[in-house]
N, C-alpha and C positions, 0 to 999 in steps of 0.2 A: 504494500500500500504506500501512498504518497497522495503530496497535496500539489494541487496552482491552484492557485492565488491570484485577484485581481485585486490589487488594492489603489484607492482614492481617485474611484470613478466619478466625473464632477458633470453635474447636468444643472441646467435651468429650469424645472419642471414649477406645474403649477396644482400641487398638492396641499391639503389641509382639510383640517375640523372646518374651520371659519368660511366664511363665504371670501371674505375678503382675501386670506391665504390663494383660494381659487381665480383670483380674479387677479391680484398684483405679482404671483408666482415669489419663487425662494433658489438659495443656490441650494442643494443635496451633496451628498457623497456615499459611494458605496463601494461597498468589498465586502468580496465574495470568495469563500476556500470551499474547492470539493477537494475530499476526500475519495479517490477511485485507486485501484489497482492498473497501473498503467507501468509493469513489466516489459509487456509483450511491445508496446511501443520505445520502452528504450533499448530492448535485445535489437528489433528490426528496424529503427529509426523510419516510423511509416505513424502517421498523422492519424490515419485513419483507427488505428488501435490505443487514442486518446482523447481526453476531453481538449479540442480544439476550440482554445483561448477567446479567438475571432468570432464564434457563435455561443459563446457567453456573452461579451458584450453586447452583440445583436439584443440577445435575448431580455438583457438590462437594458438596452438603450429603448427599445419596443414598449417596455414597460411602464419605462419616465416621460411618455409621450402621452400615456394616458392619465388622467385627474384620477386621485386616490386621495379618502380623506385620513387615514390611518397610514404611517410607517410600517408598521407590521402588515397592514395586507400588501402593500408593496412588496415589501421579503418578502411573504409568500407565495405572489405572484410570481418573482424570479425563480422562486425554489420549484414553482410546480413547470413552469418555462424549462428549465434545466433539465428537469427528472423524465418530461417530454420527448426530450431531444437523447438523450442520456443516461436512460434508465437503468442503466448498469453501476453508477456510483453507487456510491458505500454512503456517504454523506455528504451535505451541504448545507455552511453557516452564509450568511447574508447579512450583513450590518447597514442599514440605510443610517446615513447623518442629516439629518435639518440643520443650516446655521441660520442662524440669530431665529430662534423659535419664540412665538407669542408666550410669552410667562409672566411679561410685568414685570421684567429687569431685564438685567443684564446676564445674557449665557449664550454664550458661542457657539454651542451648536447641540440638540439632543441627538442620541442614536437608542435603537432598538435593536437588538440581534436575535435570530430566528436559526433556527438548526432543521433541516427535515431531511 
């Protein structure tokens, strides 16, 4: 077993509770580890017997296009996107980040993290 890793995927999406979150959008960040068995692609050096990096991002980029009001159904959006394409992994964590989230001060960014 082994992991990839995409980390500090940075979108402008237009996500949130609030109406207004929906309407003036926010910057995000995401990273994403599967955990898969990918042996047989480093013995043969062939793409096709791994999780191929370029349709993860697809899969996150796909995602941050759509309005979501929760972080956590976003993760799991990616997570069940991934598990679609790649049903053979062992696991996958999804950490979406909010920066500057509605809270009434001051905080740089919340995140949620999701494992499925």
């Amino acid at each position: 077993m082994g992991t990839i890793a995409l980390e500090g995927l940075e979108f402008f999406s237009y996500h949130g509770f609030y109406e207004e979150e929906q309407k003036i959008g926010n910057r995000y960040s995401i990273d994403v580890i599967i955990t898969v068995d990918f042996q047989q692609a480093a013995i043969h050096d062939k793409l096709s017997e791994t999780v191929n990096y370029a349709k993860v991002y697809e899969i996150v980029s796909v995602t941050m296009r759509h309005s979501h009001k929760l972080l956590e159904h976003i993760a799991y959006q990616i997570i069940q996107g991934i598990r679609e394409k790649y049903p053979h992994v062992e696991k996958i964590a999804v950490s979406v980040s909010k920066y500057n989230p509605p809270v009434g001060g001051v905080c740089e960014r919340s995140r949620v993290t999701l494992e499925g």
